[in-house]
C-alpha positions as CSV (number, residue, x, y, z in Angstrom):
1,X,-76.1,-153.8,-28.8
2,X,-74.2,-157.1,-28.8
3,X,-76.8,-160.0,-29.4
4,X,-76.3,-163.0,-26.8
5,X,-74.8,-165.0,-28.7
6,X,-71.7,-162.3,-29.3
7,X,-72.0,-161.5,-25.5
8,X,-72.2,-165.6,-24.4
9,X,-68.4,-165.4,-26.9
10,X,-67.2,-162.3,-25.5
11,X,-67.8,-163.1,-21.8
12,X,-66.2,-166.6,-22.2
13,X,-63.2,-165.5,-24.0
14,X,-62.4,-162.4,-20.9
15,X,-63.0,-165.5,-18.4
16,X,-60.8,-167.6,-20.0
17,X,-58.3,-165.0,-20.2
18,X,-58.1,-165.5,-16.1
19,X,-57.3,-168.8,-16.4
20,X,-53.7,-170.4,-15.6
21,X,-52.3,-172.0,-18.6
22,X,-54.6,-171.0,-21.0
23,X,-54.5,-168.8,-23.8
24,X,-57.5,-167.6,-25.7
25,X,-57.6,-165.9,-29.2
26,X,-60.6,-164.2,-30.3
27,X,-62.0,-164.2,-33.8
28,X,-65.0,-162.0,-34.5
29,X,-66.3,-162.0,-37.9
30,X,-68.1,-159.0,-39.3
31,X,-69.7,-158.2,-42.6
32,X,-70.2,-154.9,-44.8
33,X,-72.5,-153.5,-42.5
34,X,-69.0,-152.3,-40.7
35,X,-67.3,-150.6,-43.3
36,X,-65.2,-148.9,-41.6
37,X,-63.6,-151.9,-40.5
38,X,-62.9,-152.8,-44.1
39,X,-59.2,-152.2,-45.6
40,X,-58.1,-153.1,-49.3
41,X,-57.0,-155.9,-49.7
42,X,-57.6,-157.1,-45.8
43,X,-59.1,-160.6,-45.1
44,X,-58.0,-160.8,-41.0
45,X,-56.9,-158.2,-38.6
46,X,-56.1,-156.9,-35.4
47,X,-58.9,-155.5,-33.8
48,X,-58.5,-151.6,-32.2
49,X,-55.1,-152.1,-30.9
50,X,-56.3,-155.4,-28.0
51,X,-53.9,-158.3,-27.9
52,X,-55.3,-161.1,-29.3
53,X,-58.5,-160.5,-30.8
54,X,-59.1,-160.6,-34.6
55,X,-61.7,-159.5,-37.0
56,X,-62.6,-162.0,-39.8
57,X,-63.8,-159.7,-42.7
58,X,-66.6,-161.8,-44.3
59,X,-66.9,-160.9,-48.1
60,X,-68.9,-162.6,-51.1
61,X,-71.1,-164.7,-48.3
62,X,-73.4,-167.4,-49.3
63,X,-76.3,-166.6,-47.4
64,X,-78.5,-170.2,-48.6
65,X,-75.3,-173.0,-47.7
66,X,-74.3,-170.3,-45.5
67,X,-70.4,-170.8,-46.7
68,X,-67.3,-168.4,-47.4
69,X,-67.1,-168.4,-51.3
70,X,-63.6,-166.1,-51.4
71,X,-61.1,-168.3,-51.8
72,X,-58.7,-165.6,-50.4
73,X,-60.6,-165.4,-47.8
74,X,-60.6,-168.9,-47.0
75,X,-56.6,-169.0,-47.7
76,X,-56.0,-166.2,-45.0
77,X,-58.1,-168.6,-42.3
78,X,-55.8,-171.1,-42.8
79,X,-52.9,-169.6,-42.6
80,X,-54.2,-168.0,-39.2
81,X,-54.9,-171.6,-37.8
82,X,-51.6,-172.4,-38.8
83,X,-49.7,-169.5,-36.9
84,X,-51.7,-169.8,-34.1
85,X,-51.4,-173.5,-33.6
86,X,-54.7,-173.8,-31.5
87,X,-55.6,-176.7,-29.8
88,X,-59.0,-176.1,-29.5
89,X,-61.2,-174.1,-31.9
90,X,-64.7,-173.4,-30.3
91,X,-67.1,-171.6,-33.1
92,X,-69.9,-169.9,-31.7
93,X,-71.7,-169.3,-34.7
94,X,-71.8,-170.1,-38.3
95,X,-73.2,-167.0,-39.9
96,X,-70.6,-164.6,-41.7
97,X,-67.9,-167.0,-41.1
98,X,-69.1,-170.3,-43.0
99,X,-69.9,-173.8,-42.5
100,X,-67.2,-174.8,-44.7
101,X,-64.5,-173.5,-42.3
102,X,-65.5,-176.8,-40.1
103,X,-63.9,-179.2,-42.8
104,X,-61.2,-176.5,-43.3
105,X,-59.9,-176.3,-39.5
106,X,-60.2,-180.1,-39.4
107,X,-57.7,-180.4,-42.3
108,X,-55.5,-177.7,-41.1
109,X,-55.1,-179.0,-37.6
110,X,-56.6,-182.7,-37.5
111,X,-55.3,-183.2,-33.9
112,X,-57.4,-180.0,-32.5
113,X,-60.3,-180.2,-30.5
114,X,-63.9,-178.8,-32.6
115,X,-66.1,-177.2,-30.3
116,X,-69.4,-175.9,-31.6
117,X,-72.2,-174.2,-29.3
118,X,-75.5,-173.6,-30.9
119,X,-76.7,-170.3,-29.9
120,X,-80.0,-170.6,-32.4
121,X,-81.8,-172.9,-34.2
122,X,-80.1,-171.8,-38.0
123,X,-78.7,-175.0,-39.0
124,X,-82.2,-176.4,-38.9
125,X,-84.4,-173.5,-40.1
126,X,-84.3,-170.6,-42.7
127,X,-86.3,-168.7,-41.0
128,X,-83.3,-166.9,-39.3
129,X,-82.8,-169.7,-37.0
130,X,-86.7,-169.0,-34.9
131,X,-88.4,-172.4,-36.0
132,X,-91.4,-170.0,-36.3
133,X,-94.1,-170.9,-39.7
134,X,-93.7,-168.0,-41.9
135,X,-96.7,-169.5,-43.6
136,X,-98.7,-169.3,-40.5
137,X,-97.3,-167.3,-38.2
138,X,-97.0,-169.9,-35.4
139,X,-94.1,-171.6,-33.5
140,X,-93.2,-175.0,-35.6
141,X,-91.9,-177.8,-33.9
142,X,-89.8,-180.1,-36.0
143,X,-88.8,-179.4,-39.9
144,X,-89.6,-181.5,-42.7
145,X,-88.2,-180.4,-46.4
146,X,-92.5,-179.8,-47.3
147,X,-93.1,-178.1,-44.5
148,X,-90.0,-175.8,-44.6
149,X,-91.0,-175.3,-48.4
150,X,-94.3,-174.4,-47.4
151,X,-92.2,-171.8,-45.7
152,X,-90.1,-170.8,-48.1
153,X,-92.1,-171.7,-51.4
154,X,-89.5,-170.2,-53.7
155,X,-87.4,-173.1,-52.7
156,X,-88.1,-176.5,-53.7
157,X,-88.5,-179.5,-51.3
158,X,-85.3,-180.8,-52.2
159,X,-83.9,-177.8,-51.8
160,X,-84.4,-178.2,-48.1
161,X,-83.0,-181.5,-48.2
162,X,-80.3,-181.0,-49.9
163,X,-79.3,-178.0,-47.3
164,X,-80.1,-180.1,-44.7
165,X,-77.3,-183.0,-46.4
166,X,-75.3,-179.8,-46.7
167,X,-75.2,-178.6,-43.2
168,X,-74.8,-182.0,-41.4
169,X,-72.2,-182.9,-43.1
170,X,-70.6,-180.2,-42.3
171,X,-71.6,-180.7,-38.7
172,X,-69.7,-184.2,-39.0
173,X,-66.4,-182.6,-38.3
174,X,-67.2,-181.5,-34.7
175,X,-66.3,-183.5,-31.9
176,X,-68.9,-181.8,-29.6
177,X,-71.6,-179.6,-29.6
178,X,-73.0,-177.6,-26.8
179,X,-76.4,-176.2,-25.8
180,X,-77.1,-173.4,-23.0
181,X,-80.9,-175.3,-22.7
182,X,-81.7,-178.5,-22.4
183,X,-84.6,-178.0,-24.3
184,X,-82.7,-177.3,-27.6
185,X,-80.5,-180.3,-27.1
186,X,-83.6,-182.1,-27.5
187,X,-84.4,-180.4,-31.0
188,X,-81.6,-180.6,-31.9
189,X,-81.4,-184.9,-31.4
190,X,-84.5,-185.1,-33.6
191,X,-82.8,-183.3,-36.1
192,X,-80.3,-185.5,-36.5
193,X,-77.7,-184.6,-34.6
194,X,-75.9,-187.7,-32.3
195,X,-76.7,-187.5,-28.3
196,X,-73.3,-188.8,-27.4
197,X,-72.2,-185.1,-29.3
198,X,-74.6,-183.0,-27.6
199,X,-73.9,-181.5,-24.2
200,X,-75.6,-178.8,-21.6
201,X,-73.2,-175.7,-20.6
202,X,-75.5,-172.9,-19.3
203,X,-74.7,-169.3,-20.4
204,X,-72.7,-167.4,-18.1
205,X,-71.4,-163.6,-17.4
206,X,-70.1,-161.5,-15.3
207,X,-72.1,-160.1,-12.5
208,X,-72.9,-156.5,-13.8
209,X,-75.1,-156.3,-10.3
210,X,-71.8,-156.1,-8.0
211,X,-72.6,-152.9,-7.1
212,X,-76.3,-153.2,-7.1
213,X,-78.9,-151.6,-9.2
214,X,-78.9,-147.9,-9.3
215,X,-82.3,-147.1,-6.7
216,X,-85.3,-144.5,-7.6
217,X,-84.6,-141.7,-5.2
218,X,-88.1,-141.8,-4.1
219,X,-88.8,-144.7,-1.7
220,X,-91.5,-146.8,-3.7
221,X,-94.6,-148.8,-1.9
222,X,-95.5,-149.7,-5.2
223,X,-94.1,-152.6,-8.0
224,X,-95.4,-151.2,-10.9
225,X,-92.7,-150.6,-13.5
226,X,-91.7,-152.9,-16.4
227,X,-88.9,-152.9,-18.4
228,X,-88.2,-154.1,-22.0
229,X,-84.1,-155.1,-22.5
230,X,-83.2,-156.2,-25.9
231,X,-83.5,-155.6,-29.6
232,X,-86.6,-154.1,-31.7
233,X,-86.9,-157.0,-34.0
234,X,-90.3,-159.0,-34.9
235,X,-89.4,-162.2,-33.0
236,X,-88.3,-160.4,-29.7
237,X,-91.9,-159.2,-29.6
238,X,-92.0,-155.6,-28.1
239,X,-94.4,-155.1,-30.1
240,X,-97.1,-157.3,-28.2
241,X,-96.1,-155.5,-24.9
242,X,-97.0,-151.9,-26.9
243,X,-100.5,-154.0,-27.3
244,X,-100.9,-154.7,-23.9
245,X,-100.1,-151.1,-22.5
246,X,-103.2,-150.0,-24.8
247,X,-105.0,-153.1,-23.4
248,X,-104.9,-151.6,-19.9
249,X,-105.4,-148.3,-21.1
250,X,-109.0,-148.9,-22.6
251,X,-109.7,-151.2,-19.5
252,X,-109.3,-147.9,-17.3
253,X,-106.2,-149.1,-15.4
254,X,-103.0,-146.7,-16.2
255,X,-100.8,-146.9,-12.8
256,X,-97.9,-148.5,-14.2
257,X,-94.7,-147.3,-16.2
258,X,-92.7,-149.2,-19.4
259,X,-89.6,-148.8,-19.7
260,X,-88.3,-149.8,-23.5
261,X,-84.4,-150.4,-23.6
262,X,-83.6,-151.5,-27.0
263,X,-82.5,-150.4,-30.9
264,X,-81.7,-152.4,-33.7
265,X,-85.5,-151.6,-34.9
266,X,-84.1,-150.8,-38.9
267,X,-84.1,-154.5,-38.5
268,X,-87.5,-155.3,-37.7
269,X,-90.4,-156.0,-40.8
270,X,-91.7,-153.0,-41.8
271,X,-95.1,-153.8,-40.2
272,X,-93.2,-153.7,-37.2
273,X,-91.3,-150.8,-37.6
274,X,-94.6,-149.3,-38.1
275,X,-96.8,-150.5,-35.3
276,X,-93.6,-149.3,-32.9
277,X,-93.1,-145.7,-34.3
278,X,-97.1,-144.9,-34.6
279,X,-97.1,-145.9,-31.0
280,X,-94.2,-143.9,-30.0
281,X,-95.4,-140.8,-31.8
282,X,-98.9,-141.0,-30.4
283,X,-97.2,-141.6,-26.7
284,X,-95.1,-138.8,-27.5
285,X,-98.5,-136.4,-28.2
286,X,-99.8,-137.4,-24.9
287,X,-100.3,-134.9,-22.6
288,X,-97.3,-135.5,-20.1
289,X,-99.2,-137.0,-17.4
290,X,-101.0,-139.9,-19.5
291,X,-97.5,-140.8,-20.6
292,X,-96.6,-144.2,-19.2
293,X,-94.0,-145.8,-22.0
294,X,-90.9,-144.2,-22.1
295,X,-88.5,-145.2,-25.3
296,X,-85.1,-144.8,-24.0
297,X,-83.0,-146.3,-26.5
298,X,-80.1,-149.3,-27.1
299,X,-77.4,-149.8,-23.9
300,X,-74.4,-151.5,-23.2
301,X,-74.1,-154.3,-20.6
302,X,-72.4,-151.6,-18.5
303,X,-75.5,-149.4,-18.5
304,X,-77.7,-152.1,-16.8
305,X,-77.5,-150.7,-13.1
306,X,-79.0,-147.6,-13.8
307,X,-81.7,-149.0,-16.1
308,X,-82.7,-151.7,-13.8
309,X,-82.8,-149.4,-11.3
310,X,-85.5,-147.6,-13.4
311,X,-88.0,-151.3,-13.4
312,X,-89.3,-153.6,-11.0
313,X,-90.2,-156.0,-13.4
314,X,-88.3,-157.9,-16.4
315,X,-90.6,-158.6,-19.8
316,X,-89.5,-160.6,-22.2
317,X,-92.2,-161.1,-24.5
318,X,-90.5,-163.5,-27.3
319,X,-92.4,-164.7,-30.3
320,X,-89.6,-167.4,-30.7
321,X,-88.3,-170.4,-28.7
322,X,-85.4,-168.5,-27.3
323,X,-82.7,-170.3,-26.9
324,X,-81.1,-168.9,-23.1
325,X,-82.7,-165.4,-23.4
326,X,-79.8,-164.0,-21.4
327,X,-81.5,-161.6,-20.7
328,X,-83.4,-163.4,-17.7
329,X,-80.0,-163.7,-15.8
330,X,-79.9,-160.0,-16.3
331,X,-83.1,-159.3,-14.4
332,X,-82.0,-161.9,-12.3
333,X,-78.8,-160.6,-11.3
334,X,-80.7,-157.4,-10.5
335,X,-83.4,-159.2,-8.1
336,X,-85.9,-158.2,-10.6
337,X,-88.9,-161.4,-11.7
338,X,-89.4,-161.9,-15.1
339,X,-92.7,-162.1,-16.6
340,X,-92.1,-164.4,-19.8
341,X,-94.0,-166.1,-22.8
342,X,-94.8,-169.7,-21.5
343,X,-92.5,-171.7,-24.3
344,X,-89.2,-172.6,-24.8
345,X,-86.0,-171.2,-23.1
346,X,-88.5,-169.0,-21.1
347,X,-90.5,-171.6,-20.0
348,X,-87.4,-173.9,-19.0
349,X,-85.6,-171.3,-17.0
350,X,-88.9,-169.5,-15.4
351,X,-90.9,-171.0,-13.4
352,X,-94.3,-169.8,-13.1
353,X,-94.8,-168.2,-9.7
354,X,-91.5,-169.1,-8.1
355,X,-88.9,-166.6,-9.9
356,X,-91.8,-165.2,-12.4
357,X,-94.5,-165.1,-14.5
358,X,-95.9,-166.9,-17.4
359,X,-98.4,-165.5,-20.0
360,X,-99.3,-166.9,-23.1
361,X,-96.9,-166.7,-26.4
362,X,-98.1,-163.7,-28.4
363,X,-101.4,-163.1,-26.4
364,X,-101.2,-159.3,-25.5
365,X,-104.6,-159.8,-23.5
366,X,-102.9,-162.7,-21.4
367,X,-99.5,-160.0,-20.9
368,X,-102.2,-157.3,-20.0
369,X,-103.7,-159.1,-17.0
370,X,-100.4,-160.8,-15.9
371,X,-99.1,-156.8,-15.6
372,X,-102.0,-155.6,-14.2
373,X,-101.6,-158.6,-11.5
374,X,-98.0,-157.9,-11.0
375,X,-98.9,-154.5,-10.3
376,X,-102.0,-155.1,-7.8
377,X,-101.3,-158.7,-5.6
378,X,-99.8,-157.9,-2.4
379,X,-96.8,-159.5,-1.6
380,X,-96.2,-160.9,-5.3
381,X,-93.1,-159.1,-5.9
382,X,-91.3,-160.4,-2.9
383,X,-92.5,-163.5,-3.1
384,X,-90.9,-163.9,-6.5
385,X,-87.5,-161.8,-5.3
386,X,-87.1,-165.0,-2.8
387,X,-87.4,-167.5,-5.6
388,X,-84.8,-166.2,-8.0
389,X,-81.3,-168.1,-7.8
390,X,-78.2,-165.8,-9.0
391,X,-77.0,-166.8,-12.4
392,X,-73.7,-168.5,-13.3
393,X,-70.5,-166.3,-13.8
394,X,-68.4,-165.8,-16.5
395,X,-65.7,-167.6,-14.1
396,X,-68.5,-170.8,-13.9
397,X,-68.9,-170.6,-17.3
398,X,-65.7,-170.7,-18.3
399,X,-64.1,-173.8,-16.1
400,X,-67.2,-175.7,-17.3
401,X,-65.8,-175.3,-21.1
402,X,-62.7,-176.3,-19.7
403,X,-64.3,-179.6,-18.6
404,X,-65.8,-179.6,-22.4
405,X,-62.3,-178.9,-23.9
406,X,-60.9,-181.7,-21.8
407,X,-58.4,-179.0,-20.0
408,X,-59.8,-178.5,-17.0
409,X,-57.0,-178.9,-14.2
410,X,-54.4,-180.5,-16.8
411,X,-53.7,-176.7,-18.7
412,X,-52.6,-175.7,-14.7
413,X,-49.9,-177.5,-14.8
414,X,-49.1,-177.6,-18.1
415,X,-45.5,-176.1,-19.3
416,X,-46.8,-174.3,-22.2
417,X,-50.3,-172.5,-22.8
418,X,-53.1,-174.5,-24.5
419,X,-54.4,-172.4,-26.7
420,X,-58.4,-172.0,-27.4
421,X,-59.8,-169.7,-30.4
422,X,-63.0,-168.4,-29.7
423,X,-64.9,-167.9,-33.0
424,X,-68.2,-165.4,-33.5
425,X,-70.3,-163.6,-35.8
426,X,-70.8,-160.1,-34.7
């Protein structure tokens, strides 16, 4: 499974492809854990045979200043720029490919256009990007270099300073940064970061919902089935939706299905891993009629008709800000309400009893009673169907870039293709 931020690059680049005088180049960078992909002495490639897209193979990466450190490495990306002659470069991420590649594309092609979209919170915390208290296990608002060493005690105040110096300096060389929420713009201006550079461009995609949801075959009275999308890591917090099934169960109410769609879990902590496969081996033992969670494994964007069709209902039960959770315009797409932790993303796309449900961040008890009511007040579920506005297109998405680039109607007419490289971490 992609994660959105790979997706958000992906989607953008096949929009953009549809677009008159335009010519996008994809560069995906991928470290060891795709070996496969690895050749001797290879730095850049083609990727499986598709015109224009590239894989950047990340080596010897600097995981604390998050930089590339092989100077070969480093020589190959500029001699890509330089072939490709882009005149805009828009990096969706940092990680794998390397802050330092902004000052590097700036010297290689100092008339370009530096696009950067912030798809997490990295650049400000080293908590993989969650602004989440490691120390405390509790969502943390700003960053301070004590507080992040309280964090991260192996690491010394100045430490944290000295990365944050680090990374907005690096940051200097973009001309504009981008932020699917308007909410993150906002954390991302008290970091530090200028509010002339910082501008809102939803998330987009392609409507995977044309042809509709694949339907139960037997006509349902009922809206009683929930469905988990998305990957089996701590922060995504499938594990607080296990607790509320087992919630329900010891309060005597069990007429409702959950429906898990995810993988990835090798990356979750191993308390994690283990609270998720004790509950999946004791649901397993369950006679077959007590059996309401079903584990059915990762999916491609593709698959979604036939698992929506198998949920009325949308958790995302997130232990982290989100940034878009693109998986809301999933459900959406689908007609199906989300029921959502009340912070964040969630809270900014969501609203509570319009398109969805709220319950509090982390609270299993709060999930348990906003399931049982999603499953018991009459009416609710349509109610909520009315409210929920289809999400933007890839198409949408892509012309409003083009009004970020500064293309939008001049690349029409232009003689010659403008040409935009698209830059992720996969």
């Amino acid at each position: 499974m992609r994660g959105g931020a790979q997706q958000v690059c992906y989607e953008l680049f096949q929009a953009l492809k549809q677009v008159k005088g335009i010519k996008p180049v994809l560069l995906a960078s991928v470290d060891s854990t795709y070996p496969a992909l690895f050749k001797s002495g290879a730095r850049i490639t083609g990727f499986d045979g598709r015109p224009d897209e590239y894989v950047f193979l990340s080596r010897d990466y600097d995981y604390w200043w998050h930089r590339a450190t092989n100077p070969l490495l480093l020589e190959s990306f500029a001699e890509f720029l330089q072939l490709v002659k882009p005149d805009v470069v828009h990096f969706h991420h940092f990680l794998t490919l390397g802050l330092n590649l902004l000052p590097l594309t700036r010297r290689i092609l100092p008339n370009a256009k530096i696009i950067f979209t912030l798809h997490e919170f990295l650049a400000i915390c080293a908590a993989d990007g969650h602004m989440r208290r490691t120390s405390e296990n509790a969502l943390c608002r700003y960053e301070s270099q004590v507080r992040c060493h309280q964090c991260f005690p192996q690491h010394s105040p100045e430490d944290f300073f000295m990365r944050k110096m680090w990374v907005q300096d690096n940051f200097s060389y973009v001309d504009l940064f981008t932020c699917p929420t308007r909410f993150m713009i906002e954390h991302f201006k008290t970091w530090g970061l200028p509010e002339e550079k910082l501008v809102h461009v939803t998330n987009g995609q392609r409507n995977y919902a044309s042809g509709g949801a694949k339907k139960d075959p037997v006509p349902r009275g009922k809206r009683n089935r929930f469905g988990f999308f998305g990957q089996m890591v701590d922060a995504k917090g499938v594990q607080i939706l296990l607790e509320a099934v087992e919630i329900l169960r010891a309060d005597g109410f069990s007429d409702f299905e959950v429906q898990i769609n995810g993988d990835n879990l090798n990356f979750a902590s191993e308390a994690v891993r283990k609270e998720i496969d004790s509950f999946a081996k004791a649901e397993a033992e369950r006679p077959k009629k007590e059996r309401v969670v079903s584990f059915n494994g990762g999916y491609q964007v593709e698959g979604l008709p036939v698992r929506m069709g198998k949920v009325d209902w949308v958790v995302v039960p997130s232990l982290w800000w989100e940034i878009f959770a693109l998986v809301i315009s999933e459900a959406w797409m689908f007609g199906r309400p989300v029921i959502c932790s009340n912070v964040g993303a969630m809270a900014e796309r969501v609203s509570d009893g319009v398109d969805g449900l709220h319950f509090e961040i982390g609270d299993a008890r709060s999930l348990a009673a906003t399931m049982r009511r999603a499953c018991t007040e009459k009416g609710l579920w349509d109610k909520l169907v009315k409210g929920i506005t289809l999400p933007p297109s890839g198409e949408q998405m892509a012309h409003k870039f083009l009004e970020v680039y500064g293309l939008e109607g001049s690349a029409r007419h232009a003689t010659e293709k403008t040409t935009v490289v698209a830059m992720a971490a996969v």
